[in-house]
N, C-alpha and C positions, 0 to 999 in steps of 0.2 A: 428871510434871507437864509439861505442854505450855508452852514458852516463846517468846516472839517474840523476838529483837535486832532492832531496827529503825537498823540502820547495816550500812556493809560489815567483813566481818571476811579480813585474808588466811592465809595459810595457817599461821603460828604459832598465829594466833586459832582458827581455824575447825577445829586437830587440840587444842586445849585446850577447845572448845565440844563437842566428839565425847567428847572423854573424860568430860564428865557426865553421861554416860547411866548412869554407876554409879552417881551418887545419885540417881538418877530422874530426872533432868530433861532432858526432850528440846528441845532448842532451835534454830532453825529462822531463818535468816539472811535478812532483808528490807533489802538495798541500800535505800538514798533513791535517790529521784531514779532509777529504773528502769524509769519504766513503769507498776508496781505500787500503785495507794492502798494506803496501811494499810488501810483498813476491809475489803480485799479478803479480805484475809489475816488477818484476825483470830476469824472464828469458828473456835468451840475453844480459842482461845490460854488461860490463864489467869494467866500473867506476860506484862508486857511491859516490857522493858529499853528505857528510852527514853531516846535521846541527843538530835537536835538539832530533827527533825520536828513541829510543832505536834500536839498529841494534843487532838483537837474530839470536839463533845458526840457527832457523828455515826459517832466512829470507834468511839465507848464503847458507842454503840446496836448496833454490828455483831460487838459482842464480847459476849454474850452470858452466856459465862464467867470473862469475867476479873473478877479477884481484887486483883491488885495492878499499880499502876504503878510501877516501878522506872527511876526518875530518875539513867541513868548521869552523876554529876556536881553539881551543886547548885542553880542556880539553875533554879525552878519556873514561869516567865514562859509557859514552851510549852505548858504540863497547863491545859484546862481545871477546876480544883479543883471548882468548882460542880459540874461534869456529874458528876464524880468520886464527889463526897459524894451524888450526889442518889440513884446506880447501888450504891453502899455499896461500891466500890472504896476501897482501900488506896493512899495515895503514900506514898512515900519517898524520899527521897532521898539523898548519903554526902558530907557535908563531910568536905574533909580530903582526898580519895582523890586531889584532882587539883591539891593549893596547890602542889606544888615542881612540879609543871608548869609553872602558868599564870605561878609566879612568874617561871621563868627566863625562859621567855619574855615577860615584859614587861621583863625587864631588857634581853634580845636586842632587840626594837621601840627600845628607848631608846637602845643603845647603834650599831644600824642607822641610826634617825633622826639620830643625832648626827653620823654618817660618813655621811651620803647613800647607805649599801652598795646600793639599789638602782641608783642613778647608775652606780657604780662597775663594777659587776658587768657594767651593761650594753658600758659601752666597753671592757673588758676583754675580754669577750669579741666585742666588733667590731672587736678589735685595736688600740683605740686609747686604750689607756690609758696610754702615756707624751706622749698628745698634750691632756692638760686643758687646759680653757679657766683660763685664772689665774685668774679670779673665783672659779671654786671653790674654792682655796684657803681666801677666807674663808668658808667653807659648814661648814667641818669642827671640832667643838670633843670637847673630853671632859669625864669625869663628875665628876671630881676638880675642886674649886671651886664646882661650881654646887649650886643646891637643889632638891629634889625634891619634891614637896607629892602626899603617898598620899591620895588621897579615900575615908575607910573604912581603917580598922583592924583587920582580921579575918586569916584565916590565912594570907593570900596575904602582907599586906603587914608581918606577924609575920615571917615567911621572907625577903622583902625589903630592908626596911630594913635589916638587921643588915650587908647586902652592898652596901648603898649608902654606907652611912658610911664601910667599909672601903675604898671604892673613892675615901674623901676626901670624897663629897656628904654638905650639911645635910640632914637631912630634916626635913620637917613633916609631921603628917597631920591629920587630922578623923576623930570620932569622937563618936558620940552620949554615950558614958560615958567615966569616968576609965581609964585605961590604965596601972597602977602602975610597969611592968615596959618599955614601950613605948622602944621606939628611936626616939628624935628627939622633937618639941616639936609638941603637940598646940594647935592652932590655928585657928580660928572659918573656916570655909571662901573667905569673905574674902579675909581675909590671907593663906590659902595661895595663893589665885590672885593672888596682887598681887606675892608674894614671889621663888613660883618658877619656876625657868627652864623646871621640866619636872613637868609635873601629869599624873598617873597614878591612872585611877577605876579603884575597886576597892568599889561597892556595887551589891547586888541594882536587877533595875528594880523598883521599884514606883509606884504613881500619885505619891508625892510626889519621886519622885527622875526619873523622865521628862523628859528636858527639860531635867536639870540645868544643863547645858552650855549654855545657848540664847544668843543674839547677845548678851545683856547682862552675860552670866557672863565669856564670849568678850572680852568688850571691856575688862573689869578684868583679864585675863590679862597679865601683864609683855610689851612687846613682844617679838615676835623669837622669845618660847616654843614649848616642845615640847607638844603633847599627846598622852597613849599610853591607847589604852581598848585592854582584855582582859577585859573585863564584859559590857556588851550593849548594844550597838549606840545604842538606843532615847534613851541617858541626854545624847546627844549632838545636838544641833539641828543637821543633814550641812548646809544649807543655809549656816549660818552659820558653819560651821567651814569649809566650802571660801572662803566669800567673805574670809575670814581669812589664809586658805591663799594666795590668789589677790592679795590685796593687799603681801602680808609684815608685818601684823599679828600673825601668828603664824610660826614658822620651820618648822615642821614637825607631821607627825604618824605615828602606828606605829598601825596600827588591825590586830586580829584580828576583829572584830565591825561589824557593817551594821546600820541599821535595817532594811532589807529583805533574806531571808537563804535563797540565796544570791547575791550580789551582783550585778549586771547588770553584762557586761561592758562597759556604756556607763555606767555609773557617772563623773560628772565629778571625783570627788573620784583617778579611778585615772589621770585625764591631768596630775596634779601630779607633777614630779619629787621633792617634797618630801615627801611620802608615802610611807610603806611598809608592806606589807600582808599580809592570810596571810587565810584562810577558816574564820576562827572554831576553831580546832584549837591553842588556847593549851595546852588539857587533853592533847593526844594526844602520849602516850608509853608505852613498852610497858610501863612499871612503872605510869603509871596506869592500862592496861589490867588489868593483873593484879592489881592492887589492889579497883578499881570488879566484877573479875570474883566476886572473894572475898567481897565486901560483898554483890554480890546472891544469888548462891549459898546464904548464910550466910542471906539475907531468904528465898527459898525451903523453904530447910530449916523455918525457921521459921514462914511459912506452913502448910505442909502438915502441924505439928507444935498449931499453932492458940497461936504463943507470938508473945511478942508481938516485934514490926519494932523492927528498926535504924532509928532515922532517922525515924521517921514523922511524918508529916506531916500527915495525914489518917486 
């Protein structure tokens, strides 16, 4: 079975991707962002592992024999679905494979944000980090006292929460249903943004959640707050979170995620010292690599076995 990755894999990856050729499946490494359109490379494919790259109706017109899209990760914003269904492709995708990822690192953003570690890091390494300016003294707080408001209740912030209490923070979150089991005090979305010092989205985009964030959301934020997105970029109005940013409306933010991806190095949100950042890779660690590798693996076999998908979605 002829497979695509559509990302880079380095050399642990790329001798654990060699080694599936014992179960049949041959798979074939297409870097982003190399020169290369997908649709180039796609006749013949009949898997395609797809991580961050928008998958258009035209790439699915070029693939002739593909079978399945395999969604390394969860959120489904980048597959066109329609073209999907229309071509009688297969989605799937693997909740679960990448929640202690994305969680620690929305803890790291929060806990980064809170210490200005980009600040820090810079003058340290320009040698002049026994020379701060005093002000920043008051820049710097911790997690112990403040409240934390999770937008969305799902796997991520199941893993979460449990470590933010411990760490002394209230939590709140939102959530469409009752959450019996739930760490912390489930709260009309509101009130979380009124309450706490540090709001962290943790829900799919979809048309009603787009935008979530926008200047008027922003403005009922406690002043001085943090905001940490490790979801998708989109849910976030960048306009009005920088004017936020820019004023001290807001204290800070810790973003993995852009509406536009991957992010222009002229991005005005990236000349805030308040900010701190990383290129969507909330998910990337080598256990969720070996994780998300097992799940599609296991969808392949299954494929070629005519049983039915992990995960499916389509």
């Amino acid at each position: 079975m002829k497979v695509l990755l559509h990302y880079s894999a380095g050399p642990v990856l790329t001798r654990r991707l060699a080694g599936l050729e014992t179960e049949g499946l041959s798979v074939e490494v297409c870097p982003v962002l190399k020169g290369r359109h997908l649709g180039e490379v796609m006749c013949g494919v009949e898997v395609l592992w797809h991580v961050l790259e928008p998958v258009t109706a035209s790439m699915l017109s070029a693939a002739p024999n593909l079978r399945l899209i395999q969604k390394i990760g969860v959120g489904l914003n980048t597959i066109d679905l329609e073209a999907a269904e229309r071509r009688h492709v297969a989605v799937c995708n693997m909740p679960g494979t990448n929640s202690q990822a994305v969680a620690e690192m929305t803890l790291l953003l929060m806990l980064s944000t809170l210490r200005r570690l980009n600040q820090l890091d810079a003058v340290t390494r320009a040698g002049d980090g026994w020379n701060l300016p005093a002000t920043w003294q008051e820049q710097y707080g911790e997690m112990s006292g403040r409240t934390v408001g999770l937008v969305g209740y799902g796997a991520i912030p199941v893993l979460l929460a449990p470590i933010l209490r411990a760490m002394g923070a209230e939590v709140l979150f939102t959530s469409l249903r009752q959450k019996p089991n739930a760490v912390g005090k489930r709260v009309p979305l509101e009130v979380l943004l009124r309450e706490s010092d540090i709001v962290s989205l943790h829900v799919p985009l979809t048309s009603e959640t787009e935008r979530m964030l926008d200047a008027g959301a922003i403005s009922c934020m406690k002043s001085g707050a943090i905001l940490i997105n490790t979801a998708r970029g989109a849910l976030i109005d960048e306009s009005a979170l920088l004017s936020a940013l820019e004023t001290g409306r807001l204290g800070g933010a810790g973003l993995d995620v852009f509406g536009v991806e991957p992010a222009s190095t002229e991005h005005p949100l990236f000349k805030l010292d308040n900010v701190v950042v990383s290129p969507h890779v909330a998910w990337l660690t080598q256990e969720t690599l070996e994780r998300s590798i097992g799940v599609a693996v296991e969808n392949c076999r299954r494929l070629g076995n005519n049983a039915d998908l992990l995960h499916r979605v389509i």
